[in-house]
TIGUKE-95649 format. One record per residue (C-alpha): x, y, z. Coordinates in steps of 0.25 Angstrom, whole numbers, plus 5000, padded with zeros to 4 digits. Each point is the difference from the previous one (the first is absolute). Example, Ala and Ser with C-alpha at 12.3 -4.5 7.8 and 13.67 -1.06 7.14 Angstrom:
504949825031 500650144998 
//
This chain:
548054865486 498949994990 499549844995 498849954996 499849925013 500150145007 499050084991 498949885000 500150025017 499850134996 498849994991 499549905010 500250075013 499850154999 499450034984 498550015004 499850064984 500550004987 501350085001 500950084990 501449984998 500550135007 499049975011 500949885001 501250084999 499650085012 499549915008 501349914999 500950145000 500849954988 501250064996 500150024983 500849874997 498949925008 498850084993 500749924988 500149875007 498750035004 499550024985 500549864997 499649935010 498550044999 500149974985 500449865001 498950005013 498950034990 500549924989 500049875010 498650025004 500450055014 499450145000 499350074990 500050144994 498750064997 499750094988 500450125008 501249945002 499649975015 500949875007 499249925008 500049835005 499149924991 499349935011 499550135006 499450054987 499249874997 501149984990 500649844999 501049954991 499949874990 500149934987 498750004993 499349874994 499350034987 498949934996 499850004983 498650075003 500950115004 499650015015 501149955012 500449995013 501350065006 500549885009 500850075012 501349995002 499850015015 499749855002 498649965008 499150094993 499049994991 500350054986 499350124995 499050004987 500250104990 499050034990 500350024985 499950145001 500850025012 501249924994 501050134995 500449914990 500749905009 500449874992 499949865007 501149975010 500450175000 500350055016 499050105003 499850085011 498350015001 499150095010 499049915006 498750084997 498949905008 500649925009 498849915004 499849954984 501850025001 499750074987 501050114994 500850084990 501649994995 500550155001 501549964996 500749884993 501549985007 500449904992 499649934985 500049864998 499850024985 501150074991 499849924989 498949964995 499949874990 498450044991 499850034985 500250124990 498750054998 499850114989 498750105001 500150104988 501350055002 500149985013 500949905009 499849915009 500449875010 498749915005 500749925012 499949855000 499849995015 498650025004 500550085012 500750114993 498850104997 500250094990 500650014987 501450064998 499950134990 501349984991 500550124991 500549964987 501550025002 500049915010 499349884994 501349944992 499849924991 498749935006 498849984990 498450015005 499849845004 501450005006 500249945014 501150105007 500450035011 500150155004 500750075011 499050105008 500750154999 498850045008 498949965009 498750045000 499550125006 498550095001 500650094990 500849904990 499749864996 501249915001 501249984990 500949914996 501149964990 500249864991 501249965004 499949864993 499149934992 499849845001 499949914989 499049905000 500449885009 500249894990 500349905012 499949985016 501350055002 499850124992 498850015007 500850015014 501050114995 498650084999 499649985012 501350055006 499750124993 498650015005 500450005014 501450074999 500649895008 501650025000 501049964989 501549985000 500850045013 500650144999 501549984996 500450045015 499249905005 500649894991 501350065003 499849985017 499649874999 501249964993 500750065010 499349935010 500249884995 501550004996 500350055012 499149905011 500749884990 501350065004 499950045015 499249865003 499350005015 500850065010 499050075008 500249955016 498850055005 499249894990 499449865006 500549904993 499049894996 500649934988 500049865008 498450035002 499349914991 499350124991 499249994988 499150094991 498749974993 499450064987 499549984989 500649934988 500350124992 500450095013 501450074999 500150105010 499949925012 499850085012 499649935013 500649865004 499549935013 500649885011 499349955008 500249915014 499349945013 500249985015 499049945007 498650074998 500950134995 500250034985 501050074994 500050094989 500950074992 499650104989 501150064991 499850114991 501150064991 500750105005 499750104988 500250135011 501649935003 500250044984 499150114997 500350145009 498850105000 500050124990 500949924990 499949994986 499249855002 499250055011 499350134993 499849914988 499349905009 499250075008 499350074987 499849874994 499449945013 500049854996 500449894991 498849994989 499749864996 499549974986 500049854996 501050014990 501050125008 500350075011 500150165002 501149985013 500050105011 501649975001 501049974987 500049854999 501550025004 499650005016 498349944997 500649864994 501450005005 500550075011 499050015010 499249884994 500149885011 500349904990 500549865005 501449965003 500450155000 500550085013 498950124998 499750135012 498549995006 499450055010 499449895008 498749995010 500149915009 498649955010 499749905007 498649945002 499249905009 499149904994 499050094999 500550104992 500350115010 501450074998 500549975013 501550124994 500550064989 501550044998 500450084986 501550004994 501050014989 500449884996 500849914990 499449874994 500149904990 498849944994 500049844997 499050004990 499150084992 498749935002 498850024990 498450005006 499849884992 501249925005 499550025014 498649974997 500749864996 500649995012 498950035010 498949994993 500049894990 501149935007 500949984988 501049885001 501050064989 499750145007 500149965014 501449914998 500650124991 499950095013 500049905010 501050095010 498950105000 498849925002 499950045016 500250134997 498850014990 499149915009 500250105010 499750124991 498749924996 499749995014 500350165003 499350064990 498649925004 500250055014 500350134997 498850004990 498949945009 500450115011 499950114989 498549954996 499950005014 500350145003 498950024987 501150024988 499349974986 500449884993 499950044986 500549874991 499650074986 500649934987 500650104992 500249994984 501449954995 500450034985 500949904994 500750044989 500749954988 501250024995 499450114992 499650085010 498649974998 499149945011 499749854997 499049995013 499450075011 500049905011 499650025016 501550025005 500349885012 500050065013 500449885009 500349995014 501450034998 499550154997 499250005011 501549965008 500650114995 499050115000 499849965016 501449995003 500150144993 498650065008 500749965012 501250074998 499450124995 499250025013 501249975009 500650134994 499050084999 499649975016 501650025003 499950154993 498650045006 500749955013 501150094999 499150124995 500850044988 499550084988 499649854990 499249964987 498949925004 499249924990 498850025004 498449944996 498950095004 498649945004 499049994985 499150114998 498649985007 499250034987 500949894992 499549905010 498450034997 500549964986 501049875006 498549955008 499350014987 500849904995 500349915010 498349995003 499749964984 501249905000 499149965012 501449945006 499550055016 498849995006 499150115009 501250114996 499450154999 501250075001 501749974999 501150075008 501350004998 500349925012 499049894994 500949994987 500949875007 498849925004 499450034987 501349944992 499849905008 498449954999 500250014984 501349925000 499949894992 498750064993 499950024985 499850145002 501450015008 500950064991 498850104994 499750055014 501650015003 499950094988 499050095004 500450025013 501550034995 499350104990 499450055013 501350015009 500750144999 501550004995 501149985010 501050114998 501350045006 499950115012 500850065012 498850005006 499849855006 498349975002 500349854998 499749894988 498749965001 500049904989 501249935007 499450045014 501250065005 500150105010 501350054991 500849954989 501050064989 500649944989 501649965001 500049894993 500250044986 501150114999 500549954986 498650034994 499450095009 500250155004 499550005015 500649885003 501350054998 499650135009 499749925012 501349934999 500850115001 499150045014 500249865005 501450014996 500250125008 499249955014 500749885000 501450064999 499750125009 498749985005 499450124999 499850104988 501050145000 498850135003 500550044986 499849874994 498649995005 499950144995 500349964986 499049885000 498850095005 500450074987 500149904991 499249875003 498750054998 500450054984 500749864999 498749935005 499250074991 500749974988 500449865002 498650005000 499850054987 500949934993 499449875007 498750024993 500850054988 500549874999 498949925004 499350074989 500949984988 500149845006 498450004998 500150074985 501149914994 499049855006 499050084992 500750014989 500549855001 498649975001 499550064986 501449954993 499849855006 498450014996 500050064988 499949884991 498949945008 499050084995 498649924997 500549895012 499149975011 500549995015 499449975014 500050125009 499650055012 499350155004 501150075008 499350145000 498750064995 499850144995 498850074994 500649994987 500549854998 500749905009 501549965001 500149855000 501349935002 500449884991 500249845006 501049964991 500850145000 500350105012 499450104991 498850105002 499050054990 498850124998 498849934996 499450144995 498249985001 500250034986 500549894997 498849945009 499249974989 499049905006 499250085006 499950155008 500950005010 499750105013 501250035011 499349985015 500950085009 499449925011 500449885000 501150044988 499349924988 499850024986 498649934997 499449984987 498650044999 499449884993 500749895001 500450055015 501449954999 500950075012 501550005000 500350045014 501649985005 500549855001 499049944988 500649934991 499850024986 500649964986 500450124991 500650024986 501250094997 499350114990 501250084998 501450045006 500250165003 501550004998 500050175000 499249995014 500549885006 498649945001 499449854999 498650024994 499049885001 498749954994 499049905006 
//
């Protein structure tokens, strides 16, 4: 019986060259219907990046023909690098003019053409990131075309005059790309839309959803299931035999203040030296069957997308904020972890179930704070039942800390930038959004559980989606050492490895220069990613770890409940399952992927925009700011009063003639010998407020 497990054993096993499809045939003996299987097979074989058909229509495995298989990373200069899907690697760089036209986040499959420098070429694209590109309706003589507003897109779109609609020369459009580039044919494309000019923030938003093609309404047979799903679980209530019952567990969930899918509740308990820890996480996979009409949809939109005045759901708010919501005094399905830990931090057992529980109280980040921190009265009488418990999750969650920084984790404690909006919908500050100890609660509660699973699945040796955190780039840390020695925040260093980054956080804690250098060496982290492939989290120092604890508003999450569910009831996976599951995780990793980054990305394009809408009537004002990156061209300074960023262009640096020193990563005047170097601070005057580019622009 021909499969695609069976043919990659045969191109790893007894294919010594590229080999034709009949030679295939005749090796295998194939009868006619199997010569058509065959043909399918190899198709879908070559489309996933598996093998590879050369020119002469040849079949051979990609690893054998120097041949490997990623998504490519545009840089706006037009070179890139092809970051592997096979985890543990170091990515690949591509030079501008090996790029086949390859746009930024595109799956490739790339020859490595000097494997010292790890230098190549992309001879295919499997997959386009971009069908739609957001740019402006250029017109040259009488020919059409669409300039893209991304930096990453590299060419121009060539649109012929009966596709162009109504768009005028000037216009912002978006158009549908009918074809891709090629060495014969430049690309084209088709205006499907034209955008009006944001007259507000919120219009500004709907544009960006535009921009990034991010997923509208649910499809009607979507809407239609989750009615179903819902009428019926109201009806049948909980009858399921097999479930734990923990309603009389005291339980509660912890967000934030404008949270409604609530999607991991906690308890907590102590005997002796021994905590006890309960982790439940909504039991999307009880609701949602794989291949339905909600699954499909949810696996190509990957994750919820959070803008600060909406969310873009993964699942109809029928199950997100109701059904599978854990909301208080409401008999809801989880799925619960349960550890226990000794008093210094080591889980000593893990159990993992399907159980029923009723949540006492929907807790904010801020109330709890109250409690533990700022040891509210008001606060602390309110929830007086619970005190104990939250005491003792206090004291958890700085045990389980210490041993993480311990085993060389990174403690990042970054401020991120919080919109708050009016009633309008426009932004009326941007402020450092709180991150308390409350957060920190929840997201090692949710650390530990995540790592209880993911050990559980390795253990048992089943096909799983990691999420997994590869080591920096050797050549980003020359760049990190240049930072850290003109900040001159630690003595007698010549050189920074990656082991060396917990021990760094640690020396520059407290400094001035903390969060800067936190920044950079963020900047100079790679980005975890999802894979069947487990080479560990090195950010998190974790020999293995997944993500489980989000399945309302993340696709893998959702995958590895259905494995968990499946060992714990059986304990072992069907040959066929695991067969289907070779098959399929490594496409879902890849994706999920994608449309993390998708999401990340539109998330930073609308701040941006919030930005220029909130600090367009500042013009002419003068803040403090501080240096937070220096480039040949100009410096970005971050304001005081604002969480905001700004491009202080040398243009604008009109005291003097200013001279970039890649050195020691300065701008100096030649006069006056001023030097801005990362960290100084510096007063600056808002010049103007780019509102088509989403840019800051500063004077001295």
């Amino acid at each position: 019986m021909i499969t695609k497990d069976s043919l990659i054993a045969l191109f790893r096993e007894k294919i010594t060259k590229p080999v034709s499809f009949n030679g295939i045939v005749f090796m295998l003996n194939l009868s006619p219907p199997e010569r058509r299987k065959l043909k399918k097979i190899l198709r879908e074989m070559v489309s996933g990046g598996d093998i590879v058909r050369t020119r002469k229509g040849l079949y051979g495995p990609a690893e054998e023909m120097s041949l490997v298989t990623g998504f490519f990373e545009a840089h706006k200069d037009g070179y890139g690098f092809v970051v592997l899907e096979k985890p543990g690697e170091r990515d690949i760089f591509i030079p501008a003019k090996a790029t086949s036209g390859a746009m930024d986040n595109d799956r490739v499959i790339a020859r490595v053409e000097n494997r010292q420098r790890r230098e190549g070429r992309i001879i295919r694209i499997l997959e386009r990131a971009h069908t739609r590109i957001m740019g402006t309706l250029e017109v040259n003589r009488t020919v059409f075309s669409v300039k893209p507003k991304n930096k990453f897109v590299p060419f121009s779109l060539y649109i012929a005059p009966k596709d162009r609609g109504k768009a005028k020369e000037g216009d912002t459009v978006i158009a549908e790309v009918v074809s891709y580039p090629t060495d014969k044919r430049p690309p084209a494309g088709r205006v499907i839309k034209v955008l009006k000019k944001p007259g507000s923030p919120v219009d500004e938003v709907e544009g960006i959803i535009d921009e990034f093609n991010l997923p509208g309404k649910f499809p009607h047979d979507v809407t239609g299931e989750a009615d179903r799903l819902y009428e019926k679980a109201r009806s049948a209530g909980h009858r399921d035999k097999k479930r734990k019952d923990l309603r009389n567990l005291a339980t509660v969930t912890i967000d934030g203040e404008r949270a409604r899918d609530f999607d991991d509740a906690v308890s907590i308990e102590k005997a002796g030296e021994v905590y006890r820890l309960w982790v439940h996480i909504a039991d999307v996979g009880y609701y949602i069957k794989g291949d339905s009409p909600i699954d499909l949809e949810a696996r190509k939109r990957g994750t919820s997308v959070y803008f600060p005045d909406r969310v873009i759901p993964m699942l109809p708010k029928e199950l997100s904020e109701d059904l599978c919501s854990l909301k208080p005094g409401v008999e809801r399905l989880s799925f619960t972890v349960e550890m226990e830990f000794d008093r210094h931090g080591k889980r000593l057992c893990a159990k993992f179930y399907p159980s029923l529980i009723k949540s006492n109280e929907r807790m904010t980040y801020t109330s709890v704070r109250k409690i533990l921190v700022d040891r509210d009265s008001e606060e602390r009488a309110r929830y007086e039942y619970l005190l104990n418990d939250f005491e003792l999750m206090g004291e958890l969650c700085n045990v389980l800390k210490t041993g993480r920084l311990r085993r060389g984790s990174l403690d990042f404690d970054l401020p991120e930038p919080e919109v708050l909006l009016d009633v309008q919908g426009n932004p009326e500050a941007i402020i450092k959004a709180e991150r308390n100890f409350a957060h920190m609660i929840i997201e090692e509660f949710m650390i530990a559980a995540n790592e209880a699973v993911a050990g559980r699945l390795e253990g048992l040796d089943v096909p799983s989606l990691y999420r997994v955190h590869e080591e920096p780039d050797p050549m980003k840390l020359e760049y990190l050492m240049k930072v850290i020695n003109n900040l001159g925040v630690l003595k007698n260093r010549k050189t920074v490895r990656p082991k060396d980054f917990s021990d760094l956080l640690k020396q520059i804690a407290g400094s001035p220069e903390e969060e800067i250098v936190h920044h950079i060496i963020l900047r100079s982290l790679k980005q975890a990613r999802y894979s069947p492939i487990n080479v560990g989290h090195f950010g998190l120092a974790s020999e293995s770890y997944t993500h489980f604890t989000s399945p309302i508003r993340r696709y893998p999450d959702l995958v590895v409940h259905r494995i968990l569910r499946t060992v714990v009831a059986g304990g072992r996976l069907t040959d066929k399952r695991t067969r289907e599951l070779d098959s399929t995780l490594p496409d879902i990793a890849f994706h999920s992927s994608m449309t993390e980054r998708r999401a990340d990305e539109a998330e930073r394009a609308v701040l941006g925009a919030m930005r220029v809408w909130f600090m367009r009537d500042k013009v002419g004002e003068v803040f403090e700011g501080r240096v937070v990156k220096v480039m040949p061209y100009g410096l970005k300074v971050r304001l005081k009063d604002y969480y905001v960023e700004g491009l202080l262009h040398v243009s604008y640096m009109t005291d003097d003639f200013y001279q970039y020193d890649e050195k020691d990563l300065s701008l100096s005047g030649l006069n006056k010998k001023k030097r801005f170097s990362i960290g100084k601070k510096m007063n600056v005057r808002i010049e103007r407020v780019d509102m088509e580019e989403r840019e800051i622009i500063l004077g001295l």
